[in-house]
N, C-alpha and C positions, 0 to 999 in steps of 0.2 A: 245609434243603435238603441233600440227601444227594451222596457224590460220583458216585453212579449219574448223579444228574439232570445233574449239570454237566458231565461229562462227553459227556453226549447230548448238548449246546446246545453243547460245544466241538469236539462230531465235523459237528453242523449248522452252526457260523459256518464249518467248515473244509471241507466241502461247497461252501456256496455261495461261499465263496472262490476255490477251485478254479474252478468254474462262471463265476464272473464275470472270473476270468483266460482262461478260454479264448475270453470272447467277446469283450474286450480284445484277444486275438491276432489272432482274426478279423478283426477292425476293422483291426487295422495291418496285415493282408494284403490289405483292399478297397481300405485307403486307398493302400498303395505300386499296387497295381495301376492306380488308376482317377488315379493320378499319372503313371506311365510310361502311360498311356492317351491322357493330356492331353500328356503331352512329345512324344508320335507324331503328333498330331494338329495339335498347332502345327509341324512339322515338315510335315508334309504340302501346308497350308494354306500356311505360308511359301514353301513352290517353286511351289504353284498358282500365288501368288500372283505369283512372279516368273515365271512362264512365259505366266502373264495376258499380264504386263507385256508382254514379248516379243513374244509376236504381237501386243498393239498398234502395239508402233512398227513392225511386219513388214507389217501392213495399210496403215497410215498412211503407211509407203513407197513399197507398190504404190499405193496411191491416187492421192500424189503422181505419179509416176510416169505415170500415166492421164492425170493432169490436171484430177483430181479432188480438192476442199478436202476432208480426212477429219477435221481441227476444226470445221469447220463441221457435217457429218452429226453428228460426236459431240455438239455442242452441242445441235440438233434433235432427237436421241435422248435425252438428258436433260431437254429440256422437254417432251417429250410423256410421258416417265416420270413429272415431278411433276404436269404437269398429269392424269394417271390416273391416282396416289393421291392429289392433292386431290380426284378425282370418286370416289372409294373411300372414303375418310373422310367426305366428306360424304352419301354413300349412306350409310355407317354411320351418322351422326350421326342423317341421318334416320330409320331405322330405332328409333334405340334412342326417338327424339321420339314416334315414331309408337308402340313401346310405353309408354313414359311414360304420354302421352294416352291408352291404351285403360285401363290401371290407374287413373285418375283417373276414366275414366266408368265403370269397372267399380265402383270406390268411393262414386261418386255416388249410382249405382242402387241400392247396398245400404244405403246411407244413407235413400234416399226410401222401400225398403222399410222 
């Protein structure tokens, strides 16, 4: 092996060296970005979530107020929410039965053929 050739193979390991640091750098500029991405976004979601709060008890007030129980609607509003994703899931459930059972007769037929 001459020093021509090693010389090639040490100018190529120093190429793709190079190459693969730059895509290293890359990476740690998607990754701080899509970090401070996520630091904004929990920031965001944290005052939603306290301003949610807020006008809960702000309703819950006026309701009171009226003379109207707003624990009571909130509870009634919570069980007709899970009672419509229990009727959602089980819509799915049957759904995916209902494919199941067509792949089982679509198997069948190709079996009896």
């Amino acid at each position: 092996m001459g020093l021509g050739s090693t010389a090639k193979k040490i100018q190529g390991l120093s190429d793709r060296a190079e190459a693969m640091y730059k895509q290293v750098q890359k990476l740690q500029q998607r990754i701080t970005s899509l970090e401070e991405e996520m630091d904004e976004t929990h920031d965001t979601v944290t005052r939603m979530d306290h301003q949610l709060t807020e006008q809960r008890e702000l309703l819950l007030a006026i309701a009171e107020e009226q003379g109207i129980d707003g624990e009571q609607i909130l509870a009634e509003a919570a069980i007709d929410e899970a009672e419509f994703a229990n009727a959602e899931a089980d819509a799915g459930d049957a759904t995916d039965s209902d494919a199941d059972d067509s792949t089982a007769s679509d198997a069948s037929d190709a079996t009896a053929e």
